[in-house]
C-alpha positions as CSV (number, residue, x, y, z in Angstrom):
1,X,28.4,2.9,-8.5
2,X,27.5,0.2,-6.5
3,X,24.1,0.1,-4.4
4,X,22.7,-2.1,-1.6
5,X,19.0,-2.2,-1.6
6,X,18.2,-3.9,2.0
7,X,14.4,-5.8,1.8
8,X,13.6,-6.8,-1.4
9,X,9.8,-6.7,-1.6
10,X,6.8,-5.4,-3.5
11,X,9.1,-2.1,-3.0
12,X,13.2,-2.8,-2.7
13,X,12.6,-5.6,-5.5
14,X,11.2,-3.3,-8.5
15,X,13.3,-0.7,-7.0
16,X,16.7,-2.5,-7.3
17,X,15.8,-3.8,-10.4
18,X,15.2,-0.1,-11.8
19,X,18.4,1.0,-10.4
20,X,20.6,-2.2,-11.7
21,X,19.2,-1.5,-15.3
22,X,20.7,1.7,-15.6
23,X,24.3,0.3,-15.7
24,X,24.6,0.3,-11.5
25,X,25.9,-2.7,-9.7
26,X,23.0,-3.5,-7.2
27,X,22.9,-6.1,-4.3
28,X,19.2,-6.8,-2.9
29,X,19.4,-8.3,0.7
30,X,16.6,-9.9,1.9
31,X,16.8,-12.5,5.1
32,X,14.2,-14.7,3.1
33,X,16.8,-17.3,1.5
34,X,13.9,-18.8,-1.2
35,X,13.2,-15.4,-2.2
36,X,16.7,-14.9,-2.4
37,X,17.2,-18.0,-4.6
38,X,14.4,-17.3,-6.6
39,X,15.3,-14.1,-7.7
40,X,18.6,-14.9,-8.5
41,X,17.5,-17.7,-11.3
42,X,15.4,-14.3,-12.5
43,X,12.1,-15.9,-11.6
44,X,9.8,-13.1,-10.8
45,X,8.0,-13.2,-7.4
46,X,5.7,-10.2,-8.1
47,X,3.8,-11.4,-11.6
48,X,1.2,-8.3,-11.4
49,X,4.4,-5.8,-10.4
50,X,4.0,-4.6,-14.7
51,X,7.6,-4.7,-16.4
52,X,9.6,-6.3,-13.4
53,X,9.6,-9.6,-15.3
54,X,11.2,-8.5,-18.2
55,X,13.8,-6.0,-16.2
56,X,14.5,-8.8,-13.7
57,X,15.3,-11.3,-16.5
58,X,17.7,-8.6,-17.9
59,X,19.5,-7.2,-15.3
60,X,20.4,-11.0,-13.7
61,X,21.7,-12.1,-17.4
62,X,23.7,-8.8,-17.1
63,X,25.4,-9.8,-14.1
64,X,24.2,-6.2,-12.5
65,X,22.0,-7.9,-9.9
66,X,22.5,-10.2,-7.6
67,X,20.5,-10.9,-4.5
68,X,21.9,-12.3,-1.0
69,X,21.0,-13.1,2.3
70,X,24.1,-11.7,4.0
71,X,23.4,-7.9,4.2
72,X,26.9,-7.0,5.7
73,X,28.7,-8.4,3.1
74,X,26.7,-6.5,0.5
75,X,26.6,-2.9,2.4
76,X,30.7,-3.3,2.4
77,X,30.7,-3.4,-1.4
78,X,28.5,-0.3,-1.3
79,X,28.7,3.0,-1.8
80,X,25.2,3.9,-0.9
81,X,22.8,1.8,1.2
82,X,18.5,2.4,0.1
83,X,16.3,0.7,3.0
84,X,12.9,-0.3,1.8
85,X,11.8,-2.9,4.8
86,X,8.1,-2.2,5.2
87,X,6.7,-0.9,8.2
88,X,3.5,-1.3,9.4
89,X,1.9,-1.0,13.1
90,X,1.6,-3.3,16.4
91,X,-1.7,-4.3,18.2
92,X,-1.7,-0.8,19.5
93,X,-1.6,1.2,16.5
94,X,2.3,2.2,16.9
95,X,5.0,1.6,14.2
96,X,6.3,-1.6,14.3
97,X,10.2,-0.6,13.4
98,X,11.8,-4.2,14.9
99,X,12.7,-5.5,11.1
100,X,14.0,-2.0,9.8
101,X,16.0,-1.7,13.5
102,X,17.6,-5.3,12.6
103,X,18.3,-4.2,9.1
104,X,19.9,-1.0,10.0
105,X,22.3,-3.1,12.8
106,X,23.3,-5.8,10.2
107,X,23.9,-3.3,8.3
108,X,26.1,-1.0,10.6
109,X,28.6,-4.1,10.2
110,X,29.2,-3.2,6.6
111,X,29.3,0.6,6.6
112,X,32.7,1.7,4.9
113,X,34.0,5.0,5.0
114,X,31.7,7.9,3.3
115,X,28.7,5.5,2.7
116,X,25.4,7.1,2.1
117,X,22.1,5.5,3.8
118,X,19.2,6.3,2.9
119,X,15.8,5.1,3.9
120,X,13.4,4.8,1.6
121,X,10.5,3.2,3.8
122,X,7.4,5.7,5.4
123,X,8.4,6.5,9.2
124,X,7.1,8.4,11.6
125,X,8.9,12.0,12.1
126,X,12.1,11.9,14.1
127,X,12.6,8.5,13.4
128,X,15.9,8.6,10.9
129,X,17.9,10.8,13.4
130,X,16.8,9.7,16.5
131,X,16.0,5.9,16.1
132,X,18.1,4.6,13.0
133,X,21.0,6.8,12.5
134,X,22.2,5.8,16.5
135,X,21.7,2.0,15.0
136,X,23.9,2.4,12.2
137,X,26.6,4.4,14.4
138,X,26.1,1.6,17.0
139,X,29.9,-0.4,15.6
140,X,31.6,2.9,16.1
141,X,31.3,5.0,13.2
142,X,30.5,8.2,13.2
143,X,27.3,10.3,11.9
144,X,28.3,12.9,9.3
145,X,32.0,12.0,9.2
146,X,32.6,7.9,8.3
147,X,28.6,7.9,6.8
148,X,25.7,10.0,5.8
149,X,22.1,9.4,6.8
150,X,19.0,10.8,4.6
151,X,15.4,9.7,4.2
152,X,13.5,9.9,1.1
153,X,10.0,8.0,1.1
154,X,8.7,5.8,-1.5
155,X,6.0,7.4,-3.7
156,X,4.5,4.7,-5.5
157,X,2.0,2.5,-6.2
158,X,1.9,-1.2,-6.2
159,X,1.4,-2.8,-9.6
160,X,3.4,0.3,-11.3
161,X,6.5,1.0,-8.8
162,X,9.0,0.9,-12.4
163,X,6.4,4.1,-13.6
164,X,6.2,5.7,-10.6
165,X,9.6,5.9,-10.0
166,X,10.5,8.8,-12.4
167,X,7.1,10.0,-12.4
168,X,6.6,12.1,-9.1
169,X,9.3,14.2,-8.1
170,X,11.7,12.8,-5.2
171,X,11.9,14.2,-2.3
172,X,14.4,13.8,0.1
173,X,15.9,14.8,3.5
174,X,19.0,14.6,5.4
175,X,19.9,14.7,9.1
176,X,22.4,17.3,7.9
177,X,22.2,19.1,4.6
178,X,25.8,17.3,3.1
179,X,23.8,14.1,3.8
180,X,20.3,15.7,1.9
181,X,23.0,17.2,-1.1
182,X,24.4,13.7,-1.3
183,X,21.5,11.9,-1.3
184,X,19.9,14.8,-3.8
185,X,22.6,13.9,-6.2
186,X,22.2,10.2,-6.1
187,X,18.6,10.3,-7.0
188,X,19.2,12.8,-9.8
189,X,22.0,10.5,-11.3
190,X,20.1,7.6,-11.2
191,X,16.7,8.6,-11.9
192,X,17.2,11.9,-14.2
193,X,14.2,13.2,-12.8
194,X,13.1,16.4,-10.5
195,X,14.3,16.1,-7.3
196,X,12.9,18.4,-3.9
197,X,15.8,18.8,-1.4
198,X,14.0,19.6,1.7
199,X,15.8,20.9,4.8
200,X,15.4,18.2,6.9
201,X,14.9,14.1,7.2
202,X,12.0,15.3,9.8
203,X,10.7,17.8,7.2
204,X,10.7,14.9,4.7
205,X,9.5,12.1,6.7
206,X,6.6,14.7,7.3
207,X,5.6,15.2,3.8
208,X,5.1,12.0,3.1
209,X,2.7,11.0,6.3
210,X,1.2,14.8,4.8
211,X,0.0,12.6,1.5
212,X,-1.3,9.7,3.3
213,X,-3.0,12.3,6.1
214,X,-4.8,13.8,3.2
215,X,-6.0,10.9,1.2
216,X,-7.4,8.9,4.3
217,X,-9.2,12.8,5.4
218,X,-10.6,13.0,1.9
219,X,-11.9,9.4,1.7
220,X,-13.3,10.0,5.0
221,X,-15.0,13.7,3.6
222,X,-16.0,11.1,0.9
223,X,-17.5,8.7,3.3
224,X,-19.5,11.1,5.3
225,X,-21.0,12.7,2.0
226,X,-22.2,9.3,1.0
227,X,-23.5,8.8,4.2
228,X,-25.9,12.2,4.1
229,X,-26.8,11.3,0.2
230,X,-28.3,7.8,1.7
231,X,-30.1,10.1,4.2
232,X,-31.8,12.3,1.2
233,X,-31.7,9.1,-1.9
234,X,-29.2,11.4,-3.7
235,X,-26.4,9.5,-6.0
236,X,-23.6,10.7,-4.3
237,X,-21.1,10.2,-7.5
238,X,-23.2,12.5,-9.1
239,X,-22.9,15.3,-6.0
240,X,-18.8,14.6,-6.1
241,X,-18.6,15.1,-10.0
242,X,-20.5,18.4,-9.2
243,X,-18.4,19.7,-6.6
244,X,-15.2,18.6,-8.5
245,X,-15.8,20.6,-11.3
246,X,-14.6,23.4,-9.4
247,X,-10.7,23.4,-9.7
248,X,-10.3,23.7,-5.8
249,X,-12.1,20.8,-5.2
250,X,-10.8,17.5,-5.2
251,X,-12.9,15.0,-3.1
252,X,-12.3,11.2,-3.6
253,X,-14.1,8.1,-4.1
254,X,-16.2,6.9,-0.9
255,X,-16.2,2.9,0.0
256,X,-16.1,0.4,2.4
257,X,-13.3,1.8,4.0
258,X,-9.5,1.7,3.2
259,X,-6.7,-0.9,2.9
260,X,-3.2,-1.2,1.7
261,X,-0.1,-0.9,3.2
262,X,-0.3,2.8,3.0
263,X,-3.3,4.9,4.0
264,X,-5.1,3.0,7.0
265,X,-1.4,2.9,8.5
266,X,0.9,6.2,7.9
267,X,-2.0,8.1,10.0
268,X,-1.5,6.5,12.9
269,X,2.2,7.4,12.9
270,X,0.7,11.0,13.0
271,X,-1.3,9.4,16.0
272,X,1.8,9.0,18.5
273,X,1.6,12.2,21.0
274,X,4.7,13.9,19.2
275,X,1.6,16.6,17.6
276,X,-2.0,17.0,17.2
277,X,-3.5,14.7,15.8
278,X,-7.4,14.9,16.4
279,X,-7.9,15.1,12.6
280,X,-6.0,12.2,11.4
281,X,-7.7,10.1,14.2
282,X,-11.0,11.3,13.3
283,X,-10.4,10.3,9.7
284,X,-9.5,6.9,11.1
285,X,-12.7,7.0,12.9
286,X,-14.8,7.3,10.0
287,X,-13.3,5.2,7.3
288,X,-12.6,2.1,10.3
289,X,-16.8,2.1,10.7
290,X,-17.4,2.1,6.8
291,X,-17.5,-1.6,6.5
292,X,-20.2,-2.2,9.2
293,X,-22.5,1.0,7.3
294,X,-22.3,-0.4,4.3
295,X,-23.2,-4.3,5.9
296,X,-26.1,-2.6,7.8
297,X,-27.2,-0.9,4.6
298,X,-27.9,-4.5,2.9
299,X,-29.1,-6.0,6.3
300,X,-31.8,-3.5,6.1
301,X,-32.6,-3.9,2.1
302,X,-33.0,-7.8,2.6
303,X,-34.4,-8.2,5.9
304,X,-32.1,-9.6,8.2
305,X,-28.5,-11.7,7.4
306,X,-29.3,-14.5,9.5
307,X,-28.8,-17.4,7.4
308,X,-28.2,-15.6,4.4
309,X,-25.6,-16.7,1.9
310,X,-23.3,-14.0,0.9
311,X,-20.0,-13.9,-1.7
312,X,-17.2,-11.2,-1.0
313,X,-15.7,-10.9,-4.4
314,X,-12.1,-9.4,-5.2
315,X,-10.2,-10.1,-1.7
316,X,-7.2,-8.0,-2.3
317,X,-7.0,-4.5,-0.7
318,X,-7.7,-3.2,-4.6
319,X,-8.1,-4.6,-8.0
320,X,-5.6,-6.5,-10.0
321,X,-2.7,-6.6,-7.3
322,X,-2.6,-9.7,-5.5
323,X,-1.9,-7.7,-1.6
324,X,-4.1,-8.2,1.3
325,X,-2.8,-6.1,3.9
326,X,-5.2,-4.3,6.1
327,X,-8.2,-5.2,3.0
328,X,-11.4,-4.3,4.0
329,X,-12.4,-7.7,2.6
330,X,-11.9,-9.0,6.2
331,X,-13.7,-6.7,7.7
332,X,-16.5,-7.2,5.5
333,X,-16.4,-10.5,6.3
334,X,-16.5,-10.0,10.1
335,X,-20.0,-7.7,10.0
336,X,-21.3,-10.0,7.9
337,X,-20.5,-13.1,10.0
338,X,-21.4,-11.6,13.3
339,X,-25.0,-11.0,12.0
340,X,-26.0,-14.9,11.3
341,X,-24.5,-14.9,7.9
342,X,-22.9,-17.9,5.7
343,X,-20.0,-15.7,3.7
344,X,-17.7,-17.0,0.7
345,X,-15.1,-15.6,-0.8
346,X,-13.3,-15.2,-4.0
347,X,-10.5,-13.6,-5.8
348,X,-9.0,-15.2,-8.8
349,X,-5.8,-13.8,-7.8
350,X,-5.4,-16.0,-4.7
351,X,-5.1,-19.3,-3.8
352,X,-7.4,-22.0,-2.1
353,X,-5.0,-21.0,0.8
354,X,-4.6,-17.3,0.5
355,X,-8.4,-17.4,0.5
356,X,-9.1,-19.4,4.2
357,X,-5.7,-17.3,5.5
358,X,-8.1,-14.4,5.1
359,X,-10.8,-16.7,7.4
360,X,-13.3,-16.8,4.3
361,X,-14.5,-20.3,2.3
362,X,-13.3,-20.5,-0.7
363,X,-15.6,-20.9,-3.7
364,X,-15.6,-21.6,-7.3
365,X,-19.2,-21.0,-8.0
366,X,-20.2,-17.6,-8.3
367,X,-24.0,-18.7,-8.3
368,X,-27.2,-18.9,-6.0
369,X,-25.8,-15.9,-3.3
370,X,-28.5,-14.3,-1.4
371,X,-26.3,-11.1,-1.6
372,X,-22.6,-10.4,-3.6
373,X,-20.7,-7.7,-2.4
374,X,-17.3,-6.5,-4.7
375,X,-14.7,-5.6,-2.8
376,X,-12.1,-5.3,-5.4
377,X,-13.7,-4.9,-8.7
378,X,-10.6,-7.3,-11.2
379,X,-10.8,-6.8,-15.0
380,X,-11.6,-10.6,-14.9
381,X,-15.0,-10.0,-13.1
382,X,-16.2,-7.5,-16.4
383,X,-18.9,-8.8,-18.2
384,X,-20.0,-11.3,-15.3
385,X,-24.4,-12.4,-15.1
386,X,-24.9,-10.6,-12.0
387,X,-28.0,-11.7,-11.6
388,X,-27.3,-15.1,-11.8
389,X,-25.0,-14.4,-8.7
390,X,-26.9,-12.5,-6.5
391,X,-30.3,-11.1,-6.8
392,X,-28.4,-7.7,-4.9
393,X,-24.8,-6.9,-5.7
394,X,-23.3,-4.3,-3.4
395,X,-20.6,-2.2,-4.9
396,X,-18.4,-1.9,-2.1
397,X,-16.0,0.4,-4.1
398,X,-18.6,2.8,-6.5
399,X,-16.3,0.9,-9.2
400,X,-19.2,-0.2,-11.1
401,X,-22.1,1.5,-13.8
402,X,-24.6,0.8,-12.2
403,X,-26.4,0.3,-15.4
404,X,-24.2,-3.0,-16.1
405,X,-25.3,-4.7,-13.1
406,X,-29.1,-4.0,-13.5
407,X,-29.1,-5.1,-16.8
408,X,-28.1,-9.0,-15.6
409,X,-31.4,-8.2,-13.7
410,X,-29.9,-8.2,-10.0
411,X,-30.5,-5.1,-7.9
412,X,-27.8,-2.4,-7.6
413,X,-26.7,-0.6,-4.0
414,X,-23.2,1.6,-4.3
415,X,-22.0,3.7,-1.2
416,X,-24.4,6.5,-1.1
417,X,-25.7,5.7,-4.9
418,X,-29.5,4.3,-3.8
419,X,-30.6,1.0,-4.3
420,X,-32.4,0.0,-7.4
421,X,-36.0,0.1,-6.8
């Protein structure tokens, strides 16, 4: 069959690829006309996305890819339509829908008779019937007779999307149940894997704000614990490893907060007066204040930050994928800077430029620091002289053993782990 995948980034790219590989005729549309080119010489724009290289090469040699900028076109050679244009939220914590509204109205133009859309990008509920299925009916066609509308959110995890894809089971849900059948049946031909039809696009759209509400609940249960343990000098890792031993207990990692595209941000879509929400914002509440504990935490062990030269270390929002939306990294940098002190940064997946469009100083030398914090712990920072960097490192994440950073001879602090004496 052939499939238009509509915003071809960290998400629709590995996506489309997946899909083309399997013997489909795929057309990514993306409004970016360099990434567009790019991708159509099979040059790979995501380099730490693992296995889209090779697919990519493949499935542009096969002729089952191709990429364009005129969406229209591409939706009229389609039989189904997969939107994956991210979402994220405005200066008042809302979703910001404007790109997935213009992709759904250029679009519209190309709908042919029984085409099946489905978006594949984290909403909040009611959204698909009420805001995007009116936008693709907007040319004249009608819902449920000349096209089908169904939502099915991404479950997957930059730096392994390909994996992910077949991994979890899909879930999906359409404004009417011949839409959720029809989309149900797409995702079972192409992927081959397990497949939850659920009875609505709402009842979909709200399982999937359900993961991120309970991730960004448990970090901040996390948090809080680490918090207490600081109050008593008990190693909080130690306490979760206890409590997890019990099978009903699954508590997370606790750190300077949480970043991504995902978790700080499908909360707040929970956060929009449609339903209670006191719990999500709470959780909001807690992990948004993490990055000024932790900075007052090492204010306290060395005195003061006035003056004090300090390196932020791994800049992305976590290890080994080069994506800084919503990182912690900046807000690290903002506590630190509003108490008097000098702060580098450095991430050897980033550029000179990626670095100061974050607002930090780039450095090369990873030497003389009055303080280091990691923020993302990369595989290319193992086996580093911490003490040589820092006299205190901070483990922003409670990524390290602790024992590997006292043995360089610099002073460990972790998030609710105490400090080395």
């Amino acid at each position: 069959m052939n499939v238009a995948v509509v915003g071809i980034g960290r998400i629709g790219l590995p996506l489309a690829a997946t899909i083309a590989s399997k013997g489909h005729q795929v057309f990514g549309c993306d409004i970016n006309a360099s990434l567009v080119e790019r991708i159509n010489r099979a040059e790979n724009p995501i380099p730490d996305e693992a296995g889209l290289g090779a697919v990519l090469k493949q499935v542009v040699a096969d002729g089952t890819f191709r990429v364009t900028t005129e969406t229209a076109s591409a939706v009229a050679k389609s039989q189904v339509v997969l939107f994956a244009v991210r979402v994220d939220i405005d200066a008042e914590g809302r979703a910001d829908l404007q790109y997935l509204f213009s992709a759904a109205e250029e679009a519209a133009k190309g709908l042919q008779p029984g085409t099946l859309c489905i978006f594949d990008t984290t909403l909040p509920v009611g959204t698909t019937r009420r805001e995007l299925a009116p936008r693709l009916e907007a040319t004249g066609k009608k819902l449920g007779v000349d096209f089908h509308v169904a939502f099915s959110p991404e479950r997957l995890l930059m730096g392994r999307v390909i994996e992910d894809l077949t991994k979890y089971p899909k879930v999906v849900g359409g404004v009417d149940p011949e839409a959720g059948e029809k989309a149900a049946a797409f995702y079972r031909e192409v992927f081959g894997g397990e497949v939850l039809q659920l009875a609505s696009a709402e009842a979909a759209e709200l399982s999937k704000l359900a993961e991120g509400a309970y991730r960004d609940l448990n970090i901040a249960l996390a948090n809080e614990l680490a918090m207490i343990a600081d109050v008593h000098g008990i190693d909080v890792t130690e306490v979760i490893a206890a409590a997890n031993s019990q099978p009903y207990s699954h508590i997370h990692v606790p750190g300077t907060g949480v970043g991504g595209h995902c978790i700080p941000v499908y909360p707040r879509f929970l956060m929009q007066g449609e339903g209670p929400s006191a719990l999500p914002a709470l959780g909001r509440q807690v992990n948004d204040a993490m990055p000024g504990y932790v900075v007052r935490r090492a204010e306290e062990l060395l005195g003061g930050l006035a003056g004090k030269r300090v390196l932020i270390m791994g800049l992305t929002f976590r290890p080994d994928v080069a994506v800084t939306f919503h990182t912690n990294a900046v807000d690290l940098l903002r506590e630190f800077s509003t108490r008097g002190a000098v702060v580098s940064g450095h991430d050897p997946l980033l550029t000179d430029a990626g670095v100061r469009e974050l607002g930090f100083e780039p450095t090369a030398s990873m030497a003389g620091f009055d303080l280091a914090v990691v923020h993302s712990n990369h595989r290319s920072y193992a086996g580093l002289a911490w003490g040589s960097i820092a006299p205190l490192v901070v483990d922003a994440r409670n990524a390290f053993d602790r024992r590997v950073v006292e043995d360089t001879g610099a002073r460990y602090l972790g998030v609710g782990r105490p400090v080395t004496n």
